[in-house]
C-alpha positions as CSV (number, residue, x, y, z in Angstrom):
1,X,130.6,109.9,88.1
2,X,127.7,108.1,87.4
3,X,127.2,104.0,87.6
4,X,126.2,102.7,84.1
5,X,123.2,101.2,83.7
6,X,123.0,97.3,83.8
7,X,122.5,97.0,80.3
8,X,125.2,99.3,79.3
9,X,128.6,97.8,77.9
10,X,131.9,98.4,76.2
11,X,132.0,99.6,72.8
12,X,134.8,97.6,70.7
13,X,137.6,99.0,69.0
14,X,135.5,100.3,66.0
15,X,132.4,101.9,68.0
16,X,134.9,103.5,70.0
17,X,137.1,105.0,67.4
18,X,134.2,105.9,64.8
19,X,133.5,108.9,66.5
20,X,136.9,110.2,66.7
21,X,137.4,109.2,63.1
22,X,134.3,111.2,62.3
23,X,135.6,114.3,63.6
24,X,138.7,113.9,61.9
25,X,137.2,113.8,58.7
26,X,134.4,116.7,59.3
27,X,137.2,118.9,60.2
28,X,139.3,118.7,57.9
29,X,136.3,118.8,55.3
30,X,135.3,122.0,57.0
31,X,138.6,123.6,56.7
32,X,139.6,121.9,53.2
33,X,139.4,124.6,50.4
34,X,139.6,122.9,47.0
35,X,141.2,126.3,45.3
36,X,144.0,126.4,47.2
37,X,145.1,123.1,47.5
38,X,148.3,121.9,45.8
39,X,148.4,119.2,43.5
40,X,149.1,115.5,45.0
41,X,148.9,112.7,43.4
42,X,146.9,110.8,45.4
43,X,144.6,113.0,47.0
44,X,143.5,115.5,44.5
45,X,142.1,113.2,41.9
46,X,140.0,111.5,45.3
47,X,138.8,115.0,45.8
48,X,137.8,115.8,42.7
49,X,135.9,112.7,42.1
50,X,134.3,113.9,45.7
51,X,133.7,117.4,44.1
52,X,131.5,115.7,41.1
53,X,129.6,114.1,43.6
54,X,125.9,117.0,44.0
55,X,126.0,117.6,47.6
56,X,129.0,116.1,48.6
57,X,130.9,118.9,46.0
58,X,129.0,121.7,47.0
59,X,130.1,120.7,50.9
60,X,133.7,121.0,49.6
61,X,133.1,124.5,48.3
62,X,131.4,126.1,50.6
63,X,132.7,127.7,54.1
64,X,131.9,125.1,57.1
65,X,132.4,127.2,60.8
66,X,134.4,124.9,62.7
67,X,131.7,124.7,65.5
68,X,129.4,122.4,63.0
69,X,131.6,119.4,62.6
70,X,132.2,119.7,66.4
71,X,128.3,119.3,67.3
72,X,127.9,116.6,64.1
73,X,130.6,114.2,66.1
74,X,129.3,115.0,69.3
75,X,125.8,114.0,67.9
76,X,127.8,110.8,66.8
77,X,129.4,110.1,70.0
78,X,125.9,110.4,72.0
79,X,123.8,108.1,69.5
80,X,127.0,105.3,69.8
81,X,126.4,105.7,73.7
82,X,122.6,105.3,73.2
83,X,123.0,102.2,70.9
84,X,125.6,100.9,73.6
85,X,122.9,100.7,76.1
86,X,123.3,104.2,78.0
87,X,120.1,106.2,79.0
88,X,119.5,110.2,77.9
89,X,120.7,110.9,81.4
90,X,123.5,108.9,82.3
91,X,125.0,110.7,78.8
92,X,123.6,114.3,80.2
93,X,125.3,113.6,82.9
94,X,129.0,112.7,81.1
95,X,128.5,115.9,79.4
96,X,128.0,118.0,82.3
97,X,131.2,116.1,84.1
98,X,133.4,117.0,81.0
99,X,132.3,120.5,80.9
100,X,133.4,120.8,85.1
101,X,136.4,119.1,84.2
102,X,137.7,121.6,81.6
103,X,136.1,124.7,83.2
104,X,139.3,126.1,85.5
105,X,141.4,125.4,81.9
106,X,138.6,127.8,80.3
107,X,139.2,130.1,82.9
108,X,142.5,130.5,83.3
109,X,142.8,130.8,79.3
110,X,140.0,133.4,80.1
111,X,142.0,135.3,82.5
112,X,145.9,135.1,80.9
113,X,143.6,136.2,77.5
114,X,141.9,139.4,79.6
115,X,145.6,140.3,81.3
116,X,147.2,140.1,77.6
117,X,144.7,142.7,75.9
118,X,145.2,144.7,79.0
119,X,148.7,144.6,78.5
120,X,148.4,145.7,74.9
121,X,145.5,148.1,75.5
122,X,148.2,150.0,78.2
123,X,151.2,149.9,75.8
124,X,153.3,147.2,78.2
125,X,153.8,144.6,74.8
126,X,155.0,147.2,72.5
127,X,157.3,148.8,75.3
128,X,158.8,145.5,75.6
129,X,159.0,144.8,72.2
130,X,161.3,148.4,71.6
């Protein structure tokens, strides 16, 4: 892992969890669908008054892909390490470390994923299912 730059240091509570709280909340606006949510007491008159709102409604009824809020928080995350004093590189380089540390989970999901569809593909799952 790489050594910080000297002029780098520690986010507080707040700059640490704003990201994280941003992709809580772009999530669950991009899978929100106003039509089909219940009524609650609370939280459909909040939405609602969110729905009146130009381009915040027309976020609410429109289709999001899930991939979106994912890049917005990650574009959050790398502009609080910028403002916390780290360099282009030093956050290239935490990205490139995150992706080698979840690799060998990505393939191994990969590979039980191929031998399932093989399994199906050659009748194994619905002989075991009979």
């Amino acid at each position: 892992m790489s050594k910080p730059s000297p002029s780098f240091r520690a986010p507080t509570l707040g700059e640490a969890l704003l990201p994280v709280i941003c992709l809580v909340v772009f999530l669950a606006a991009s899978v929100l669908n106003l039509n089909d949510l219940p009524e609650l007491a609370v939280i459909t008159p909040v939405l609602q008054a969110l729905a009146a709102v130009p381009y915040v409604g027309s976020v609410l009824h429109a289709w999001i892909p899930v991939q979106l809020p994912l890049v917005a928080a990650t574009v959050i995350a790398s502009l609080m390490a910028w403002r916390l004093g780290l360099g282009w590189s030093g956050i290239q380089r935490s990205y490139l470390d995150g992706i080698r540390l979840s690799l060998g989970a990505v393939l191994i999901l990969m590979v039980v994923g191929m031998l399932i569809s093989v399994w199906i593909a050659s009748g194994v799952v619905p002989m075991l299912i009979l």
